[in-house]
C-alpha positions in Angstrom: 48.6 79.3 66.3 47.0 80.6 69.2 49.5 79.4 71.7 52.2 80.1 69.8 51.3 84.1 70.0 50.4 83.6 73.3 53.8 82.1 74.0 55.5 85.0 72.2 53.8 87.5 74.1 54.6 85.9 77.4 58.1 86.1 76.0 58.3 89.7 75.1 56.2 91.0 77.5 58.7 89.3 80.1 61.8 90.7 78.0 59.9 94.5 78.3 59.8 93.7 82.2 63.5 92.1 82.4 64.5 95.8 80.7 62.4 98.2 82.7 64.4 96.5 86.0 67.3 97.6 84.9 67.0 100.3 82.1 67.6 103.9 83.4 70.0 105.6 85.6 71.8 103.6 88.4 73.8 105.9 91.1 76.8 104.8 93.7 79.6 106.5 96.0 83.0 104.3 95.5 85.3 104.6 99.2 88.4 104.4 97.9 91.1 105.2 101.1 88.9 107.3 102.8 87.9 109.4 99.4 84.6 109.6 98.2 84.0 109.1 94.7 80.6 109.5 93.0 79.5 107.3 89.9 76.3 107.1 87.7 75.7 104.4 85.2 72.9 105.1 82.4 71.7 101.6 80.9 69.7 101.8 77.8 67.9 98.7 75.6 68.9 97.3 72.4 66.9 95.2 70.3 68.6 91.7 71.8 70.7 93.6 74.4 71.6 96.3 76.4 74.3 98.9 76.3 75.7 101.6 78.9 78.0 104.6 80.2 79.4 105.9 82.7 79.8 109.1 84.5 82.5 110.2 87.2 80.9 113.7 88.5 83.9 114.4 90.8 86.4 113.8 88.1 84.1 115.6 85.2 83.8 112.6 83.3 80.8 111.9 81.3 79.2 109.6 78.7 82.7 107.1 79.2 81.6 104.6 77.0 80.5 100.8 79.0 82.7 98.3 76.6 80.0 96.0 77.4 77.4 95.4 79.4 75.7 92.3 80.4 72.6 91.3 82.4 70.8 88.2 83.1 68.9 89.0 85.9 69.5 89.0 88.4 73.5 89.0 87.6 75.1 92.3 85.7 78.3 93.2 84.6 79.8 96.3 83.5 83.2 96.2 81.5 85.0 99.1 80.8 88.5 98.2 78.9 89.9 101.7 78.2 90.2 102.3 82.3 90.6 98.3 82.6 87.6 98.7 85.2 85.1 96.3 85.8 81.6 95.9 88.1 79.5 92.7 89.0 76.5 93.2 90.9 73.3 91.6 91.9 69.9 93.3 91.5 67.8 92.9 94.3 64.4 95.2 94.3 65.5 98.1 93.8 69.9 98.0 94.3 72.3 96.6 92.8 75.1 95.2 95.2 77.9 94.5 93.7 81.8 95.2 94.0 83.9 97.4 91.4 87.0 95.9 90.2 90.0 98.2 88.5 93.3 97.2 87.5 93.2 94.4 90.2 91.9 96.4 93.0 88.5 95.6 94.5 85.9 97.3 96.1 82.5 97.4 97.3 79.9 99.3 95.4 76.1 99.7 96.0 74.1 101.0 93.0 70.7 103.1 93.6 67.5 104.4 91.4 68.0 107.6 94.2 70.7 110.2 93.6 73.4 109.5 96.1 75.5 112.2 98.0 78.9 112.4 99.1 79.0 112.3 103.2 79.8 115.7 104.4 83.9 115.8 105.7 84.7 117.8 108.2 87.6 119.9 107.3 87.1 123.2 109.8 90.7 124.2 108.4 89.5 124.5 104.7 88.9 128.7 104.9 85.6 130.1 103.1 85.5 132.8 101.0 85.3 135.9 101.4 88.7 135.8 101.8 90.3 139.1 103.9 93.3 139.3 100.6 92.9 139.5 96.7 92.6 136.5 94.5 93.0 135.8 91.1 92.6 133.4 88.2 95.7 133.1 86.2 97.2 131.2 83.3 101.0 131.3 82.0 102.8 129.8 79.6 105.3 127.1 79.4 107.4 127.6 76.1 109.6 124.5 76.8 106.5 122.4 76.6 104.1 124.4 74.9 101.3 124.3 77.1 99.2 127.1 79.4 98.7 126.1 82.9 96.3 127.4 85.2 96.1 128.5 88.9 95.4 131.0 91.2 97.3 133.8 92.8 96.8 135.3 96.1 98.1 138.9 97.2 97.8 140.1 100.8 96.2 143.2 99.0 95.7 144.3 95.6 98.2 146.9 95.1 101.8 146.8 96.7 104.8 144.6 95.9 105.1 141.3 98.1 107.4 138.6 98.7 106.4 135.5 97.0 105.8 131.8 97.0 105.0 128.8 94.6 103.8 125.3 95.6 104.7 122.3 94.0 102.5 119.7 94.7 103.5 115.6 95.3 103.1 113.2 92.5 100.1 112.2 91.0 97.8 114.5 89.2 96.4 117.3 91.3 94.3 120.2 91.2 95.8 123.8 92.6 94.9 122.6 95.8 96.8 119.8 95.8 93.2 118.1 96.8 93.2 114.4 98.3 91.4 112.7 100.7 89.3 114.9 101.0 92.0 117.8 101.9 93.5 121.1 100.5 96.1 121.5 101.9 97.6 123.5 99.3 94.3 126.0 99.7 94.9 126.0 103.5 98.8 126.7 102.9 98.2 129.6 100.2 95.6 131.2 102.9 97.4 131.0 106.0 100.4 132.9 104.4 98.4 135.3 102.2 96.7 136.4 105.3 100.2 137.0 106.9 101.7 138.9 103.9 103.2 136.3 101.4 101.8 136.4 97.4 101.6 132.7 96.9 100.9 131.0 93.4 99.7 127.9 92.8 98.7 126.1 89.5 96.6 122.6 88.4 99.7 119.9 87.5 99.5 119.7 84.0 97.0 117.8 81.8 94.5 118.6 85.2 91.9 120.6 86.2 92.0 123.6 83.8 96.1 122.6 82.8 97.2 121.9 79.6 99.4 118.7 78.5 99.4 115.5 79.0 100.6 114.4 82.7 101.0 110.5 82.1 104.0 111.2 79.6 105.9 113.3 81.7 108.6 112.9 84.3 109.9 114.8 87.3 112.2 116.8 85.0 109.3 117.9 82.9 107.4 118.9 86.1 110.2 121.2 87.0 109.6 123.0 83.4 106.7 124.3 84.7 107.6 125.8 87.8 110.3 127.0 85.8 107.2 128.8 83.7 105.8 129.5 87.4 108.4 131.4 88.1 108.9 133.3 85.0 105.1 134.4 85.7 105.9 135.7 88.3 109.0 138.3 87.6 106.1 140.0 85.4 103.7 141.0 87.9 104.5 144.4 89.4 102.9 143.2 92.7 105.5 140.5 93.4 109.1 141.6 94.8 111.3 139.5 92.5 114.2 139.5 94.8 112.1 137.4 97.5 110.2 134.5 95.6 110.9 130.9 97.0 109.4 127.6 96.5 107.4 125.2 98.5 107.7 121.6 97.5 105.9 118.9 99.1 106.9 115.3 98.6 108.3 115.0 94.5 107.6 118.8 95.1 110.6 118.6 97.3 112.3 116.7 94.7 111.0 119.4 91.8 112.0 122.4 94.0 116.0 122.0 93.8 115.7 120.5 90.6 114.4 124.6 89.4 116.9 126.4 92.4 120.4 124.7 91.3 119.5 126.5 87.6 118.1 129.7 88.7 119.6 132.5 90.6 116.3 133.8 91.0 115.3 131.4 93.6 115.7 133.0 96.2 114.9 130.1 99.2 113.0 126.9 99.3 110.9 124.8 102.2 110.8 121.0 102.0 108.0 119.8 103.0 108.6 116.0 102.9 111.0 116.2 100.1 113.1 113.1 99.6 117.0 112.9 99.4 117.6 109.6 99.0 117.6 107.9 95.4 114.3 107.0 94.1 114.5 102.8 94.3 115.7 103.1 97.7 112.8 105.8 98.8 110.1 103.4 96.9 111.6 100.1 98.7 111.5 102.0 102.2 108.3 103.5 101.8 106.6 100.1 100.9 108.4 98.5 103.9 107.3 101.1 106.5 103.6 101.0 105.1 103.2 97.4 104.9 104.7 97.7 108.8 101.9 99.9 109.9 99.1 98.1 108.0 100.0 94.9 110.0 101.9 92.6 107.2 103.9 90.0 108.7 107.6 90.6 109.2 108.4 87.5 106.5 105.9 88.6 104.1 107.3 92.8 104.0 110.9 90.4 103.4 109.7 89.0 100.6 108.0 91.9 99.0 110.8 93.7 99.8 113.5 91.6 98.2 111.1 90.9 94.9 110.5 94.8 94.2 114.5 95.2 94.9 114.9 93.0 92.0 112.7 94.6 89.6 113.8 98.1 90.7 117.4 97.2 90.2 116.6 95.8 86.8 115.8 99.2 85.9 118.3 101.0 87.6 121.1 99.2 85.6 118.8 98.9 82.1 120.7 100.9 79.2 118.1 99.3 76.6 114.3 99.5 77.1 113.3 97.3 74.7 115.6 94.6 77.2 114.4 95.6 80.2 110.8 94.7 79.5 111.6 91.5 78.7 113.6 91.5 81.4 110.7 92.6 84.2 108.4 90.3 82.3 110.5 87.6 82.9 111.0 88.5 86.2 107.2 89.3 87.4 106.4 85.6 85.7 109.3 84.1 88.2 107.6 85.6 90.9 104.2 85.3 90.7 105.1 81.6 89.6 106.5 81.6 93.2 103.9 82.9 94.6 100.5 83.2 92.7 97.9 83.3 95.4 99.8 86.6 97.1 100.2 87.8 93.9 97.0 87.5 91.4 93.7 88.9 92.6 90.5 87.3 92.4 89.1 87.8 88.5 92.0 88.5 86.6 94.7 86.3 84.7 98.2 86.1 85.5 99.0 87.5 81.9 97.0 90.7 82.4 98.1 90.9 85.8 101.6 91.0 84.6 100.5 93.4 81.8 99.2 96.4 84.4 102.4 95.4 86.8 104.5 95.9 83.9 102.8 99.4 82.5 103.6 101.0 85.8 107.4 99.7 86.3 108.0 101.1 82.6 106.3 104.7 82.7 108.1 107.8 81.7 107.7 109.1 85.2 108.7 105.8 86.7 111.8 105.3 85.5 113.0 108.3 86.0 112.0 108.3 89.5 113.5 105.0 90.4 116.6 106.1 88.7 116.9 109.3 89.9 119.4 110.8 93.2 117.8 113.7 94.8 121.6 114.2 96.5 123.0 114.9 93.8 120.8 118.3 92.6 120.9 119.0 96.5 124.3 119.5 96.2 124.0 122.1 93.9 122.0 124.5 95.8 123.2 127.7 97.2 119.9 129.1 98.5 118.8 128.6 101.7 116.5 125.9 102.4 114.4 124.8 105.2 113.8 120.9 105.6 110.5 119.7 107.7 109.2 116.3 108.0 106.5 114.6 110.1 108.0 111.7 112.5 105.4 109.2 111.4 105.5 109.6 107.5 105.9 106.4 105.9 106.0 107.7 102.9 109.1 109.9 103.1 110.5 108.0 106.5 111.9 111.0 108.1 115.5 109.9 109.4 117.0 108.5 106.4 115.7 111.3 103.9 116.6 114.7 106.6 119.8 112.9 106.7 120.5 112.6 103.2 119.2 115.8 102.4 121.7 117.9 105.4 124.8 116.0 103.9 123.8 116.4 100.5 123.9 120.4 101.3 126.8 120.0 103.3 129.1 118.3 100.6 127.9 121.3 98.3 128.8 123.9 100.4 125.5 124.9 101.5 125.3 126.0 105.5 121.8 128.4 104.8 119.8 125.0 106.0 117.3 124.8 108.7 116.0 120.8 109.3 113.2 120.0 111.5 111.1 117.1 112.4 107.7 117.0 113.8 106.7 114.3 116.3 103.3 112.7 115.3 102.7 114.3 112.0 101.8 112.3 109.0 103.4 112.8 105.4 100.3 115.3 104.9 101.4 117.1 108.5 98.7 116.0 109.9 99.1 115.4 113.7 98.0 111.5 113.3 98.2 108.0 115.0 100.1 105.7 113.1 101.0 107.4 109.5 99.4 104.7 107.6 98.2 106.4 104.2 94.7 104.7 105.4 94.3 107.6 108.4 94.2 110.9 105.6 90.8 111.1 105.2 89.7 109.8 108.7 91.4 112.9 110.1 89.6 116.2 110.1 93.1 118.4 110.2 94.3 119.3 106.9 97.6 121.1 107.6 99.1 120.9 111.2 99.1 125.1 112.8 102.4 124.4 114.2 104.3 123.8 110.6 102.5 126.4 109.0 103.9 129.0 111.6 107.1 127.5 111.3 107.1 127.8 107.0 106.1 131.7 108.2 108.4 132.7 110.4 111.4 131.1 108.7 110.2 133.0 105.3 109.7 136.2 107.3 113.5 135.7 108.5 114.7 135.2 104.5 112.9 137.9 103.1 113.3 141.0 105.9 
């Protein structure tokens, strides 16, 4: 009987141990394209097993529940289904080296017992407050939708009445900065021109930062609501001169912009920073091309991406039924992955799921209406003037082919207030850049190139004297 306790003991005297190596609170930094992103895992003991959550500090996410959480030392594994995210990792002392794994994507990440901080960016562009104008928080209302977004409002001074601007950020949900990689541009922007007379408003995208609504359900169109509730805003404060408030678009802001201007005589100009006037399926198919160019992909492989995603986009573009079409791009992804499955599949995750999160993206809201929307034909609609900038290495609005669409797209409508320029060796950010690869953005410690934001000044200066 002896040995028996002592062999118990032994036992849960080694489970105690096993726990106390891994119990407690685990830190990391995730590098995802140059962007820093902070987690914290807290494991805690069961009777039998172990359970955990997980925190995302920069995204002000806490307690996201771990679906389930694994360890058999020195092996554990994180699985979190809501986010389809998942983390193996080795202990070893005191680490855990591991890679994180989300919706097919992989990537390294090194878990620590010591709280880990971001690296310091240098951005010497981003300004520091106290800021030589008047700022201030602001929330409006967008009937259509029914929900209050939030941003902030600059004014070269407190009191006096001032021409006006709103920026629209690119797709994807951002904050009022229109914050990524590291960069706020949209913060630099809004300074540069407050300090140079211009009122400027900008706002978190919906379902962001302090934003209501949710941002996964809705679609360019419904993104032009609220800068149609930007602009309403703005005709009620006395400060603002409601006879000289434009827009500022970048990327699907460029789209967004003369979506609101061909309805609203009270646009009054617009700037197009990287906006896109070619249709959607054609922008997406020429974006992935010059990309895939720049990141060193093999002529024949960018071919045969390039003639699979035509397929599936075209599926779309011609689907009347939605209930068709996905069994349609089902069909379709299985065809092509069947041709093709190592390219295709990344390591850990089955075909069928694969073609799940591959489907889920073709089908969204704001998907669909992207790839089967015409910038050309809202251009043609407005009468305000408009000024049209691009950098010469953006890949993801390719300069040529979209300036060009978007001049005759005026031109056919009538419109001869239009001033195009392109920028040699700026980015789709503007930053001045080496090859335009979306991989550079964060690498880069210019946020908004001088020379555009003098150009957005002077040209605004010239429509509002």
């Amino acid at each position: 009987m002896k040995t028996i306790l002592t062999i118990l003991f032994a036992t849960l005297l080694s489970f105690s141990v096993k726990a106390q190596e891994i119990t407690g609170q685990w830190n990391g930094v995730l590098n995802v394209q140059g962007m820093q992103l902070r987690l914290v895992f807290h494991i805690t003991k069961t009777t039998d097993s172990f359970t955990a959550t997980m925190d995302s500090p920069d995204q002000k996410a806490n307690g996201i529940p771990v679906t389930k959480t694994t360890f058999e030392k020195p092996k554990i594994k994180f699985e979190i289904a809501a986010i389809n995210m998942e983390y193996n990792g080795e202990l070893k002392e005191q680490e855990i080296i591991g890679v994180f794994t989300q919706n097919g994507q992989q990537f390294p990440l090194n878990l620590s017992r010591n709280t880990i901080e971001k690296t310091a960016l240098k951005r010497p562009q981003e300004p520091a407050k106290l800021f030589p104008y008047y700022e201030e928080e602001v929330t409006f209302l967008n009937p259509k939708a029914n929900i209050s977004l939030a941003g902030t409002l600059t004014l070269p001074k407190k009191e006096g009445v001032y021409p006006a601007v709103i920026l629209i950020s690119g797709s994807g949900p951002q904050n009022r900065d229109e914050e990524l990689m590291g960069h706020k541009p949209f913060l630099v922007i809004s300074d540069f021109l407050s300090r140079n007379g211009i009122a400027v408003l900008r706002y978190d995208d919906r379902g962001f930062g302090n934003s209501k609504g949710d941002f996964k359900s809705a679609t360019t169109a419904d993104f032009a609501t609220d800068v149609e509730s930007a602009l309403a805003y703005l005709k009620t404060r006395k400060e603002i001169n409601t006879n000289q408030i434009g827009l500022i678009g970048h990327s699907e802001g460029g789209v967004i912009a003369p979506i609101v201007a061909s309805k609203s005589k009270d646009v009054n100009f617009i700037i197009l920073l990287a906006g896109t006037g070619i249709p959607g399926n054609e922008l997406l198919l020429l974006q992935q091309e010059k990309i895939a160019h720049v990141s060193g992909i093999s002529d024949a492989e960018i071919q045969k991406a390039t003639a699979n995603n035509k397929t599936l986009f075209d599926l779309i573009v011609h689907s009347t039924d939605n209930e068709k079409l996905k069994s349609d791009l089902r069909a379709e992804l299985n065809q092509i992955i069947d041709n093709d499955t190592a390219a295709k599949i990344p390591n850990g995750i089955t075909k069928e799921k694969y073609i799940d999160e591959k489907l889920n993206q073709l089908i969204s809201p704001w998907m669909l209406y992207f790839i089967k929307s015409n910038p050309a034909t809202v251009l043609e609609k407005v009468k305000c003037p408009v000024l049209a900038l691009n950098g010469e290495k953006d890949t993801q609005v390719p300069y040529k082919e979209n300036l060009t669409a978007i001049k005759n797209a005026l031109a056919k409508g009538g419109n001869k207030k239009l001033t195009v320029k392109s920028f040699p060796n700026l980015n789709h950010l503007f930053q001045e850049c080496k090859t335009g690869s979306p991989e550079e953005y964060a690498t880069i410690e210019q946020t908004f190139a001088p020379v555009v934001l003098e150009e957005m000044l002077q040209w605004i200066k010239t429509q509002t004297k």
